[in-house]
DODOGU-649294 format. One record per residue (C-alpha): residue number from 0; residue in three letters; x, y, z. Coordinates in pm, 1 decimal. Layout:
BEGIN
+-----+------+----------+----------+----------+
|  nr | rest |       px |       py |       pz |
+-----+------+----------+----------+----------+
| NUM |  Ala |        X |        Y |        Z |
...
+-----+------+----------+----------+----------+
END
This chain:
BEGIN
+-----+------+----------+----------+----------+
|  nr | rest |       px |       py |       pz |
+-----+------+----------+----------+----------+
|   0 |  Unk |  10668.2 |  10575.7 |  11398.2 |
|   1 |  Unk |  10431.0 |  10616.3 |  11142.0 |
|   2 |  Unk |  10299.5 |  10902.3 |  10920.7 |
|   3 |  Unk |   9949.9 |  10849.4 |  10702.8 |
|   4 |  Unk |   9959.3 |  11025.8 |  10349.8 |
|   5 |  Unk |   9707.0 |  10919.3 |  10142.5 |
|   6 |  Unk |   9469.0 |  10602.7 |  10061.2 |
|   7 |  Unk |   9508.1 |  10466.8 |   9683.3 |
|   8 |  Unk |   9224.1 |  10460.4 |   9458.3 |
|   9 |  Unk |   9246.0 |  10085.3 |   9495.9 |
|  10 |  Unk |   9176.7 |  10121.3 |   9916.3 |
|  11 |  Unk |   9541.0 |  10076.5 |   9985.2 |
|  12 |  Unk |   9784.3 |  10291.7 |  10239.0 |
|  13 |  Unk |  10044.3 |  10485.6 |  10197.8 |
|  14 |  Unk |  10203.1 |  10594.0 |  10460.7 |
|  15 |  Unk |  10584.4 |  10672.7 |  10590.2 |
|  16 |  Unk |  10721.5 |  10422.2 |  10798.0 |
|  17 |  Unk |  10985.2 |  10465.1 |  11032.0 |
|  18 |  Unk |  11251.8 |  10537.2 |  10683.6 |
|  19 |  Unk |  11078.7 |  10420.1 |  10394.1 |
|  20 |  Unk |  10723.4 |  10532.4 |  10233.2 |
|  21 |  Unk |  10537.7 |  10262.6 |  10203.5 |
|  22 |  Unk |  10226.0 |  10067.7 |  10019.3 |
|  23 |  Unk |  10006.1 |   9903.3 |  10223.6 |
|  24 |  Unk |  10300.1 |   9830.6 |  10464.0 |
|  25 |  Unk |  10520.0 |   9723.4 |  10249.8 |
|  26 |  Unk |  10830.8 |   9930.0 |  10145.7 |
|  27 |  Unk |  10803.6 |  10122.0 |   9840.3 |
|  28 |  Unk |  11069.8 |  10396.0 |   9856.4 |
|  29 |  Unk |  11363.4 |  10563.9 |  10050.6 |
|  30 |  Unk |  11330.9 |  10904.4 |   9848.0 |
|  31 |  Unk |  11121.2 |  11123.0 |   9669.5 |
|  32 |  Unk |  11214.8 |  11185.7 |   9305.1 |
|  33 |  Unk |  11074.7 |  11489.9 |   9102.3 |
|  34 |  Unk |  10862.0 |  11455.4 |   8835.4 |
|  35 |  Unk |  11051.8 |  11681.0 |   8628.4 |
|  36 |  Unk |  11349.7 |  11480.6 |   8644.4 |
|  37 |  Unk |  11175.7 |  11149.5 |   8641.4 |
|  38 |  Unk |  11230.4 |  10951.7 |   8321.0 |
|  39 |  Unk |  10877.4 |  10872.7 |   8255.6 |
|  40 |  Unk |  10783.7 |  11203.8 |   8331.8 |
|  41 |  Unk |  10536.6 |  11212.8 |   8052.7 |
|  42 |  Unk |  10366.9 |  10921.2 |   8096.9 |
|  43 |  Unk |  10296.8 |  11010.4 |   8496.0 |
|  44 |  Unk |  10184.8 |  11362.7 |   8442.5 |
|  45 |  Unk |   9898.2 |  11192.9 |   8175.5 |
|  46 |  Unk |   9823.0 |  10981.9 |   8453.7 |
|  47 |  Unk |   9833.3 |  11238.4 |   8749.7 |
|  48 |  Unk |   9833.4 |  11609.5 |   8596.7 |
|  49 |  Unk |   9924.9 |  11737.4 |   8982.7 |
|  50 |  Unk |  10181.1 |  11492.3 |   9025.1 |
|  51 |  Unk |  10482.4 |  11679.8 |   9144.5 |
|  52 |  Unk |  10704.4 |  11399.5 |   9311.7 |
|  53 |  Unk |  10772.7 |  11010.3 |   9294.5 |
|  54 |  Unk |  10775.4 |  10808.1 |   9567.7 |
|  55 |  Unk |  10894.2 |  10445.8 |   9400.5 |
|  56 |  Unk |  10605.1 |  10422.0 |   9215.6 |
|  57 |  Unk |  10342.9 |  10636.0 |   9417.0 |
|  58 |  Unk |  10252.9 |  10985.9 |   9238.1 |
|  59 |  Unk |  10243.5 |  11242.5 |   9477.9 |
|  60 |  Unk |  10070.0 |  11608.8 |   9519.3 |
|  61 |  Unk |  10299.8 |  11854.2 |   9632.3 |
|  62 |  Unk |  10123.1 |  11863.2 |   9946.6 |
|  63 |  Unk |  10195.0 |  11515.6 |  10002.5 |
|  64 |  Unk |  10541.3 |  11525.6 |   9887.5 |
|  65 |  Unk |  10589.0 |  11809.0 |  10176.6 |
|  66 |  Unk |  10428.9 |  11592.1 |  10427.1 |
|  67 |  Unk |  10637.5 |  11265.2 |  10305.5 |
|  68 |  Unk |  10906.3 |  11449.7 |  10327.2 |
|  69 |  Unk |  10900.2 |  11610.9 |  10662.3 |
|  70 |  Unk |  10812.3 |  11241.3 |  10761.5 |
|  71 |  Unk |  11167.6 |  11138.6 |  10654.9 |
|  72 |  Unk |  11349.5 |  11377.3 |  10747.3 |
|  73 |  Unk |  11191.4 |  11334.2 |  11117.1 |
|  74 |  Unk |  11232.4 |  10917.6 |  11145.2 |
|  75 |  Unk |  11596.6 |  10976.6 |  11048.5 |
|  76 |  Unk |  11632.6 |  11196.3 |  11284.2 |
|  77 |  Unk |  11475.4 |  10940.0 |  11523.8 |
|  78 |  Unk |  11699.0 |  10692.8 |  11376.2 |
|  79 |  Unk |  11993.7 |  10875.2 |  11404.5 |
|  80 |  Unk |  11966.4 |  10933.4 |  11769.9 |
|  81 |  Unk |  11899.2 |  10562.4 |  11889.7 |
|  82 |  Unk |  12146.2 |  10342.9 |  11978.1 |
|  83 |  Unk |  12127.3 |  10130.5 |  11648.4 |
|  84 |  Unk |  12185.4 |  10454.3 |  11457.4 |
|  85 |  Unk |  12513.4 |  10575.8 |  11630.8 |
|  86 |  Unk |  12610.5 |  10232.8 |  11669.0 |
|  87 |  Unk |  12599.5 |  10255.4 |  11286.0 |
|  88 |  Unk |  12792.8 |  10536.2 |  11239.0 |
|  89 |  Unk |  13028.8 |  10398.6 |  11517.4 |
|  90 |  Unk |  13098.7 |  10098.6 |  11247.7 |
|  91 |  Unk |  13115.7 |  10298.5 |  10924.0 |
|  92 |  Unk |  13345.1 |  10554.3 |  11080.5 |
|  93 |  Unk |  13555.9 |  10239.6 |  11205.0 |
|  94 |  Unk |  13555.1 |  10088.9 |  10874.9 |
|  95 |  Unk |  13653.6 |  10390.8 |  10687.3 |
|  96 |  Unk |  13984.6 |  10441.3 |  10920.8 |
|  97 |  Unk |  14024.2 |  10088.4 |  10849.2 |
|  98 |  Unk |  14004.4 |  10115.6 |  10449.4 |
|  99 |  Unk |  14223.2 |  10445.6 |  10472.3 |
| 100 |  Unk |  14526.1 |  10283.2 |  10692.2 |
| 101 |  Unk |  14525.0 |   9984.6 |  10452.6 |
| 102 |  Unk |  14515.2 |  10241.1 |  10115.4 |
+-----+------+----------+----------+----------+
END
């Protein structure tokens, strides 16, 4: 599953991938990160004035950060529903019982 965002300056892709945002298909990030709590807030918004969100090291518009995010949100959803996501939460619920018997 793939979402298209935007196209760099430089001609490259971003786009969401399955669970990651990603940079010319590479991943970049698992999470958006505000601006306003970035620590190089500063330095981004005299870059990108409309920046509202981080993606890694992609500047997003709040537009984009809306459609990154509903991208996300729906491939974990995906991934939570096929087999290798329950059988994933099969394991990490069987190795929690297993750290709390041995605690």
């Amino acid at each position: 599953m793939s979402t298209y965002i935007k196209t760099t300056q430089d001609g490259r892709k971003v786009e969401v991938i399955g669970l990651a945002v990603c940079l010319d298909g590479h991943k970049e990030a698992t999470r958006l990160v505000s601006v306003a709590e970035h620590p190089n807030r500063a330095a981004i918004l005299a870059v990108m004035p409309d920046a509202t969100h981080m993606a890694g090291r992609l500047p997003l518009t709040a537009e984009e950060a809306v459609a990154v995010q509903a991208a996300l949100d729906a491939g974990r959803e995906a991934y939570a529903r096929s087999p290798r996501g329950i059988s994933e939460r099969i394991r990490w619920v069987q190795n929690q019982a297993l750290a709390n018997r041995d605690g």
